[in-house]
Every structure is written in C-alpha cells, then in structure tokens.
C-alpha positions in Angstrom: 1.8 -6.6 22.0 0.1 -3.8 20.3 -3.0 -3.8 18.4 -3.2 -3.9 14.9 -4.3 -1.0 13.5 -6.0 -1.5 10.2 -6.2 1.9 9.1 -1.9 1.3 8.4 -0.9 1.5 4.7 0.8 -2.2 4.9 -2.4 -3.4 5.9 -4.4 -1.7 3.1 -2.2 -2.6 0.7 -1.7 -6.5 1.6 -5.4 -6.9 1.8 -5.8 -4.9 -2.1 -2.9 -7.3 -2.9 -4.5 -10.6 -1.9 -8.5 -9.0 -3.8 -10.1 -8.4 -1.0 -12.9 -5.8 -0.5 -14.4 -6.1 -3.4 -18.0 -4.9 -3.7 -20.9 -7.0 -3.1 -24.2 -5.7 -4.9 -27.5 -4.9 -3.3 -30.4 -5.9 -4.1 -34.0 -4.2 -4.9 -35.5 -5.6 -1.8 -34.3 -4.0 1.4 -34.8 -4.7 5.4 -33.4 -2.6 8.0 -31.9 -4.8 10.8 -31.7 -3.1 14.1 -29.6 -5.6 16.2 -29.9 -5.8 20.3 -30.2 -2.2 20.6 -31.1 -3.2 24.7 -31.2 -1.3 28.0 -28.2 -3.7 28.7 -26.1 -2.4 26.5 -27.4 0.9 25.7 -27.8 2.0 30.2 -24.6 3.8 31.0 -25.4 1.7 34.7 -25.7 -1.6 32.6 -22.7 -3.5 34.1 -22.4 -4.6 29.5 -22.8 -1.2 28.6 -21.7 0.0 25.7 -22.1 3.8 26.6 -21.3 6.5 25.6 -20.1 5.2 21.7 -23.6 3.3 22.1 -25.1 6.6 22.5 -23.9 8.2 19.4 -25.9 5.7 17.0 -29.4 6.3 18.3 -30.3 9.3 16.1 -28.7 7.6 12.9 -30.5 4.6 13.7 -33.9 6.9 14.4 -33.1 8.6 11.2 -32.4 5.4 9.5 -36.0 3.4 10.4 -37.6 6.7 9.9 -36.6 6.6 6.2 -37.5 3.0 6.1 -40.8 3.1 7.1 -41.6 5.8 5.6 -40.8 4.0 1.8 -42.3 1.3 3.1 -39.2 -0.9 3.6 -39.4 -3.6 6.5 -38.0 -2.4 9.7 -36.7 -5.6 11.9 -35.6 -5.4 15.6 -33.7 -8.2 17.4 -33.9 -8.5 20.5 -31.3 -11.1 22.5 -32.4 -12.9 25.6 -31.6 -15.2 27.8 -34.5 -17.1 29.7 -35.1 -16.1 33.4 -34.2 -19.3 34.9 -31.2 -18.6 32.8 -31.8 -22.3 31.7 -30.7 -20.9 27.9 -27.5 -18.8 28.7 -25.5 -21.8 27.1 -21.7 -21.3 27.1 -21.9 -17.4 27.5 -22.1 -18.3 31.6 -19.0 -19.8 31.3 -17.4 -17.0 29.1 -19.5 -13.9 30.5 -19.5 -13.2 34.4 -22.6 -11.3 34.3 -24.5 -14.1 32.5 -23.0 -16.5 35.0 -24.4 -14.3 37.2 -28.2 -14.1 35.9 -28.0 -10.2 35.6 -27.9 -9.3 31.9 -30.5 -10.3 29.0 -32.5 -12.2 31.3 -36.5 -12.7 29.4 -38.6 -10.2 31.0 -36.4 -7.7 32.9 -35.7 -4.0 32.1 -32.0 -4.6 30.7 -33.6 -6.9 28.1 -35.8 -4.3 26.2 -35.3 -2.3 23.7 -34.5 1.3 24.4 -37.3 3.3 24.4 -35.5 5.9 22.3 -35.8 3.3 19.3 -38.7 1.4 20.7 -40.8 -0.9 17.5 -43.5 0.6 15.8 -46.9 -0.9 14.4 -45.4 -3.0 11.7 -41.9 -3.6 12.6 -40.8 -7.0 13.5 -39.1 -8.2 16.8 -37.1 -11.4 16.6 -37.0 -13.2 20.0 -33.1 -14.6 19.8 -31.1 -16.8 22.3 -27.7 -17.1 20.6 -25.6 -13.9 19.0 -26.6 -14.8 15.2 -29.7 -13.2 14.5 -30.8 -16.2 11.9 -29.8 -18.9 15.0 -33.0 -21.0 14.9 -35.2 -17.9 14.6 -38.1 -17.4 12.1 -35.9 -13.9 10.5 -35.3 -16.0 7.7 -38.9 -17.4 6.9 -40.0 -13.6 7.3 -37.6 -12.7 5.0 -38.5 -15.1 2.8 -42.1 -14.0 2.5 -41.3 -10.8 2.3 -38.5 -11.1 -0.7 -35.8 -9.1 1.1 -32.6 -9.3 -0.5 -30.4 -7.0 1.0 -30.2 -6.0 4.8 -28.9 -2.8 6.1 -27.3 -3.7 9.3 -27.0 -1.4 12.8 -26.9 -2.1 16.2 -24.4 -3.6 18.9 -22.1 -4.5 19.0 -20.0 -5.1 15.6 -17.5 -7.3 17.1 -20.2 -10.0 18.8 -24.1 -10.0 17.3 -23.9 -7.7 14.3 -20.8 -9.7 13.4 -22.6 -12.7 14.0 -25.7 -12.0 11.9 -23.7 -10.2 9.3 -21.7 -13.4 8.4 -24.9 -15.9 8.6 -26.3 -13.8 6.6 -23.2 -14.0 3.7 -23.7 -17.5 4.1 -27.3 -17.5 3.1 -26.0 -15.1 -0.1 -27.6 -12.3 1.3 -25.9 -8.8 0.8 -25.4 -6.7 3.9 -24.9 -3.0 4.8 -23.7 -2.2 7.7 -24.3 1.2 8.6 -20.6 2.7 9.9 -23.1 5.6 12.0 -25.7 3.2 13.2 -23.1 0.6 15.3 -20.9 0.2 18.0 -18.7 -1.6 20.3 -16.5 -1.5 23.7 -13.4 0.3 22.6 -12.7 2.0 19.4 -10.0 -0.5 18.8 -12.0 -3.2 18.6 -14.9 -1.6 16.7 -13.0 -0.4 13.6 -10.7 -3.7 13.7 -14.5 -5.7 13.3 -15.7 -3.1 10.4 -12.5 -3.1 8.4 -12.5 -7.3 8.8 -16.5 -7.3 7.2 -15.6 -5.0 4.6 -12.9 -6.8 3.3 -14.8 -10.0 3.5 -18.2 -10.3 4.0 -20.1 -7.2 4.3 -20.4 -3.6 2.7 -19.8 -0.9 5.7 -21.2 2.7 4.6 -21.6 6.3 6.2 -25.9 6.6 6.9 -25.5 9.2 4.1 -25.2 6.2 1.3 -27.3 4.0 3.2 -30.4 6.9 2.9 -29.1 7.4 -0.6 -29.5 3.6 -2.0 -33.3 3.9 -0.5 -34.2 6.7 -1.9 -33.3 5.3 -5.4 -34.8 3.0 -5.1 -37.9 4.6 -4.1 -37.6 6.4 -7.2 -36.5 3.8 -9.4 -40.2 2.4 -8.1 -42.0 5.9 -8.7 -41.0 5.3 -12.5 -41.5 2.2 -13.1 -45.0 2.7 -11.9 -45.3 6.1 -14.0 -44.3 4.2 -17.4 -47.0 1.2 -16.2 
C-alpha cells in the first residue's frame, strides 16, 4: 500500500475543508529548542543515524542559535539518554534493537553528546531527558517558567519521534511552537514531510529559517523602540 503523500491536492483540500491549519500566534518571549541533535543520530557510523538529511540542518541550526544569543533569546539543548546500566530504556528495548542492545543513548558514551558542530555555549541550557517528550518529568518547564518563554522555536531530530513529541506536550501546556522546516530531520523524506504537514495542520507552526530569523529580529526591534520612547 502506498504512502500518502500530503503534498496531493485531495489532501489539501479535505484538511482546508474540515479548518485545519489555522495559525497559532507567537508570543513576545521566545526559546530556541535544539532537540537530541546527538552523535547517535547525527554519526553517518551511528547504527540510528539520521545522515546525510541530519547533516543538512547543522548550519541552519548554527545560524539559528547564533541569532538567538546574539538578541539575547534563551538557547535550550536537549539531550536524550538512556542510563548506562540501561536500567531507564523502558519500552524502547522492546521496540528498538539497538536500545535492547545497550548501544545507543547510553549516559556517558560518545553517541550520547551533542555534536560538537552545535556543541552549548556559556548560557545555554541542556535538559537531561529519559523519554522522547522533552517536558517528560524534566525541569524545561520550570526554566521556562522563570524565564517567561512563550513561544519555542523548534529544530532538531527527528520530527516524527522527539520533536513530535515535545512539539505536542508543548500545545498541551498552550505553548506556541515553530518548527523550523531547515533546522529538522528524519529517516526518509516520506516520513519527515508526512510528520511536518500532520503539526502544521494541528499543533504547530512549520516555517522556512528565513521567517523564523525574521519574527526575532522584530521583535528585537519592537524592543529597541519601546526602550527609545521610555
């Protein structure tokens, strides 16, 4: 049985039809998210690799936490682990051979870092997570919290398993998301625009970097004025 492709005009027209994709707002106070961007899925030898799509995102995620930082907007890494006696792997060692196995993820190990490409700078976050849902009894939302972030702008790997994952926790909690169409990725190109077209029409807003760059730098100057007329 073939894949669905989403792109099709019946499909566009029966999800219009039923008022879906509708556009969420964003607010005033944005993170950037950079979800389990890991050696184990980023390593073209990683036995979960997502190369060579995976390799496409790094600059647009670069270019994205560059622009961040340098408007002073939070930058938050996610990093997804599993703990070395693989006591936490849950039900993925069951559905995944290579966390049966011990091998991916594991606390610790090489696969489990963040690229350096993309490593953390001084003031970013990491958030330590054990399940695909980055808010999964973490402290993202408490930081959050403090920090009054309102919207997140999402990228990462992949968009079927922990972007999705975080993405629709976060809709949930009533907080808008962006996910960045140049920043993410997934196994086959099937399955990656099948997730993005699904979290557009429902849960998410999925925009080209070029938009993404463009809401900050509004709202940097949106600030700049504010402060002038003060």
């Amino acid at each position: 049985m073939p894949l669905l492709d989403t792109r099709d005009h019946k499909t566009q027209v029966l999800y219009r039809e039923q008022g879906m994709g509708l556009r969420i707002p964003c607010g005033e106070r944005p993170a950037v998210l950079v979800i389990d961007m890991q050696n184990d899925f980023c390593d073209p030898s990683a036995p979960t690799t997502l190369w060579p799509s995976i390799r496409q995102t790094f600059e647009p995620i670069k270019g994205l936490c560059t622009a961040a930082r340098n408007l002073n907007v939070p930058v938050i890494y996610t990093q997804g682990l599993v703990a070395a006696d693989g006591s936490s792997a849950g039900l993925w060692r069951f559905k995944q051979r290579f966390h049966a196995e011990m091998r991916i993820q594991i606390e610790g190990s090489r696969g489990a870092e963040i690229v350096d490409e993309l490593a953390p700078q001084a003031g970013d976050r990491v958030i330590r997570k054990w399940r695909p849902s980055a808010f999964f009894r973490t402290d993202l939302e408490v930081f959050l919290g403090t920090r009054g972030i309102d919207t997140l702008l999402c990228c990462g790997t992949s968009v079927s398993g922990c972007v999705r994952a975080t993405v629709t926790d976060a809709f949930m909690r009533d907080i808008p998301c962006m996910v960045i169409r140049d920043c993410v990725a997934d196994r086959t190109i099937a399955v990656l625009e099948a997730n993005l077209f699904d979290l557009h029409q429902k849960y998410a807003e999925v925009i080209p970097l070029s938009d993404a760059l463009a809401y900050l730098e509004s709202l940097s100057a949106e600030r700049h004025s504010s402060g002038a007329k003060s």
